[in-house]
C-alpha positions in Angstrom: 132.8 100.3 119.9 134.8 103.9 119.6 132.8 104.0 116.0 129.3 103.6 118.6 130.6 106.1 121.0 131.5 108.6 119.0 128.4 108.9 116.6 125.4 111.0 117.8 126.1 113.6 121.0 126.9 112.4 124.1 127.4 115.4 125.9 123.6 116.0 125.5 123.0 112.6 126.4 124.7 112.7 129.1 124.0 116.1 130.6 121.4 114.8 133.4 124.2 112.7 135.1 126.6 115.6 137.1 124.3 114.9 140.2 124.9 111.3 139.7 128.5 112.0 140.2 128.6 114.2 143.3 126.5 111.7 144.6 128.9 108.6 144.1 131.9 110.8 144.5 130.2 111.6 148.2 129.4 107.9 149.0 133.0 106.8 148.4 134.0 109.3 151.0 136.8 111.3 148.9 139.4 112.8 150.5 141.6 115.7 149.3 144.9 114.0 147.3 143.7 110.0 146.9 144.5 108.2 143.8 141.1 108.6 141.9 140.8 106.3 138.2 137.6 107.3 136.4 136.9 104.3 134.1 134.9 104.8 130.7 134.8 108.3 131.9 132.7 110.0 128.9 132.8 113.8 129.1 134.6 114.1 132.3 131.4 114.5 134.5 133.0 112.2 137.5 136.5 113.0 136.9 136.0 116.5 137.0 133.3 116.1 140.2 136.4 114.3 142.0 139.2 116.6 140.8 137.5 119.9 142.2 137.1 117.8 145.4 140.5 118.1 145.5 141.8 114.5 144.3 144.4 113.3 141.8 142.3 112.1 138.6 143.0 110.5 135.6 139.8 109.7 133.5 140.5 106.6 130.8 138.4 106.4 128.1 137.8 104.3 125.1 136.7 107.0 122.3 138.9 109.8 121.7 136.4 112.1 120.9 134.8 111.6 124.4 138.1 112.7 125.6 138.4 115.4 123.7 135.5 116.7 125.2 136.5 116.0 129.0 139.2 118.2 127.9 137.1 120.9 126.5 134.7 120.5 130.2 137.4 120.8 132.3 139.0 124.0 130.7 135.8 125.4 131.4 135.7 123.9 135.2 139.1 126.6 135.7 140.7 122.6 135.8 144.2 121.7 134.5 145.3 118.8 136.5 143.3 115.9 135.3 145.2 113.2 133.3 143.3 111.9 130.2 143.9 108.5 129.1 142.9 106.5 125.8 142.0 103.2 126.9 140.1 99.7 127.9 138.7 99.0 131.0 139.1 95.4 129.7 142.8 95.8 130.0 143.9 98.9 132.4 147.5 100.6 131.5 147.9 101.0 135.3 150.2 98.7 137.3 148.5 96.5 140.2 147.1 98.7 143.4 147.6 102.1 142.6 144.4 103.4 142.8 142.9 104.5 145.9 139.6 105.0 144.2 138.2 103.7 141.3 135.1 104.9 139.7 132.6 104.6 136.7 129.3 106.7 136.1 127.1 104.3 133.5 130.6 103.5 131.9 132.3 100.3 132.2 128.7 98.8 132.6 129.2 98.8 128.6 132.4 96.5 128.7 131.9 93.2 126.5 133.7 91.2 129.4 131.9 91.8 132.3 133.9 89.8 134.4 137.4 90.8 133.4 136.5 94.4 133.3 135.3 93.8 136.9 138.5 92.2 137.7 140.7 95.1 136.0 139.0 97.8 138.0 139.6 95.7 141.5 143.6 94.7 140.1 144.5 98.3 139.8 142.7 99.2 143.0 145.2 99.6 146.4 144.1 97.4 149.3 141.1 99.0 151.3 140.4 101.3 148.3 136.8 101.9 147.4 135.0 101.2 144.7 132.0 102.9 143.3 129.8 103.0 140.5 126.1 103.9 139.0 124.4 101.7 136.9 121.4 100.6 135.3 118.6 98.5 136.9 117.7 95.4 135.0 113.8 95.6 136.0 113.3 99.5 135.2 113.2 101.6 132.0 116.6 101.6 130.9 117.2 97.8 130.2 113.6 97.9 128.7 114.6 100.2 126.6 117.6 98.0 125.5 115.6 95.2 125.2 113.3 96.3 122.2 116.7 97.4 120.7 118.2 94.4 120.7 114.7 92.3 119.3 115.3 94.2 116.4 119.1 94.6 115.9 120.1 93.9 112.3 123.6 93.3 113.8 122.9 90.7 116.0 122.9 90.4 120.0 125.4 93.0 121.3 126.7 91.9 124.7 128.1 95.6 125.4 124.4 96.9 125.2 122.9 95.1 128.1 123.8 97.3 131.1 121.6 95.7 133.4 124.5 92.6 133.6 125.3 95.1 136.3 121.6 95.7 137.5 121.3 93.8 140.7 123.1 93.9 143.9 123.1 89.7 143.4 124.8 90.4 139.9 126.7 92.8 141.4 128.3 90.5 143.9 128.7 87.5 141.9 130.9 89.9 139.5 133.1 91.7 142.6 133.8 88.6 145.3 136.8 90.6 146.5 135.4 93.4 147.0 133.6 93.6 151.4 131.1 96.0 153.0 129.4 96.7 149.8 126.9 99.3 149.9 124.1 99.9 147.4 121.4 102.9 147.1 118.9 103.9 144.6 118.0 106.9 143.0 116.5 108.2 139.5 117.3 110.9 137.1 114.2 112.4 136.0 114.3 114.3 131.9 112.0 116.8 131.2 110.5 116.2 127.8 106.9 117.1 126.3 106.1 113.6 125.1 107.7 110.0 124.7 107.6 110.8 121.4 110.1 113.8 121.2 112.5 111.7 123.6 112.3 109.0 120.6 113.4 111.8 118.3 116.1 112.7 120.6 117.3 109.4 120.9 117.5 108.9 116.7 119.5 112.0 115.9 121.5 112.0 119.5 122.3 107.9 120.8 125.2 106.6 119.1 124.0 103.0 119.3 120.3 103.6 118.2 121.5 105.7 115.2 123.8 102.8 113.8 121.2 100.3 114.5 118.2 102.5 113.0 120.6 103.8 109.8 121.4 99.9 109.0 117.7 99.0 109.0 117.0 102.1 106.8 119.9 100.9 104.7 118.1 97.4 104.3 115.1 99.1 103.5 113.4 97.4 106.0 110.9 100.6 107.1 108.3 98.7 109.0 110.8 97.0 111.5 111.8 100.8 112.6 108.2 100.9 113.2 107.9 98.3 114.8 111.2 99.7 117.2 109.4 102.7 117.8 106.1 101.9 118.8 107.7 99.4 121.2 110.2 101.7 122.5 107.4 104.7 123.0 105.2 101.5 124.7 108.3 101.3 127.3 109.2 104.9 127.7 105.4 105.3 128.5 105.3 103.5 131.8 108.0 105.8 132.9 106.5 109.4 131.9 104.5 111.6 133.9 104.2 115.2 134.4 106.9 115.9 131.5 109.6 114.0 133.3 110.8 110.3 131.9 112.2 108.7 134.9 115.5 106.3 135.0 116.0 105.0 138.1 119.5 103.3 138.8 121.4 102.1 141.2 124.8 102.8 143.0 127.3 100.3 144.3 130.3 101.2 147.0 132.7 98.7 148.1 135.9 98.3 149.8 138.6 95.9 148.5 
């Protein structure tokens, strides 16, 4: 998984989420000085949303060179207060409650335990904390998009690469009993690109987990299934293209343990 993560560019990748993370960091009602834990935390594009709100952050991630990068981001934000954590959302290095916030934008959706990574982020979470995270819809583009990846992948099923295990408010439940007054709303990140095509060719040279699967096949020599991929993933990405835009709608989830 850090091997995944740190291939391709996620920063890039990644660079049409900083709305999605005012927007979650707004629905969880921050408050100047809580306890914020940013799990799977990427770049630093939630950590450093809730830290200039005026929180206490610390941003756990699994790759280092992610980290290395919310480092890099948050120099830039005029930030020095953040505290950057290698680690597992799978098994948290934080004792029980001491969170007063714990979030995750598209991050621990990735987890190969769904349900113990779901019970790490509630553990460390302090009585009537909230909860919030973004994730991917299992109906819409995204999880399409994983779909024909995983038809294809010389490596087998990967569990970690189905995001939409979190892509319902049902799933979502059935994964978070403890949590009360959950909360869900919808919205959609929309990438300008001038055909499915070039967003294909982005993906190739930029998406950690496509590039491993796509240089493995090439490895095999097996040409015509990366064909087959890509007419399949430009068949998805077209449903979801108009006007230069692809659009990803996805869902947000606040609750209150």
């Amino acid at each position: 998984m850090k091997q995944i993560w740190s291939m391709g560019d996620y920063k890039s990748r990644g660079q049409y989420f900083p709305p999605v993370s005012a927007q979650l960091v707004n629905l969880v009602q921050l408050k100047p000085k809580e306890m914020v834990l940013d799990v799977a935390c990427g770049y630093g594009n939630t950590a450093i949303t809730a830290c200039r709100k005026g929180a206490k952050v610390t941003g756990i991630d699994l790759t280092p060179k992610l980290l290395m990068l919310a480092r890099e981001e948050e120099k830039i934000a005029g930030l020095s207060s953040i505290n950057w954590k290698e680690g597992d959302v799978e098994n948290l290095p934080f004792e029980d409650e001491t969170f007063d916030i714990v979030l995750s934008t598209f991050g621990h959706i990735f987890a190969s335990n769904q349900s113990l990574a779901a019970k790490e982020m509630v553990r460390v979470l302090k009585k009537g904390g909230r909860l919030g995270f973004s994730s991917w819809p299992s109906e819409l583009l995204s999880e399409r998009l994983s779909d024909v990846i995983s038809k294809y992948n010389p490596f087998g099923e990967t569990k970690e690469f189905k995001p939409g295990s979190w892509g319902s408010p049902d799933k979502i439940k059935r994964l978070l009993p403890e949590l009360k007054e959950l909360f869900f709303e919808r919205g959609t990140i929309e990438i300008p690109c001038l055909s499915p095509n070039h967003y294909w060719n982005d993906s190739t040279h930029k998406a950690g987990y496509l590039m491993r699967i796509i240089g493995e096949l090439k490895f095999q020599n097996k040409y015509d299934i990366i064909e087959k991929v890509r007419k399949e993933y430009l068949d998805a990405l077209e449903s979801y293209f108009l006007d230069n835009r692809l659009r990803f709608g996805y869902l947000l989830a606040i609750g209150k343990k």
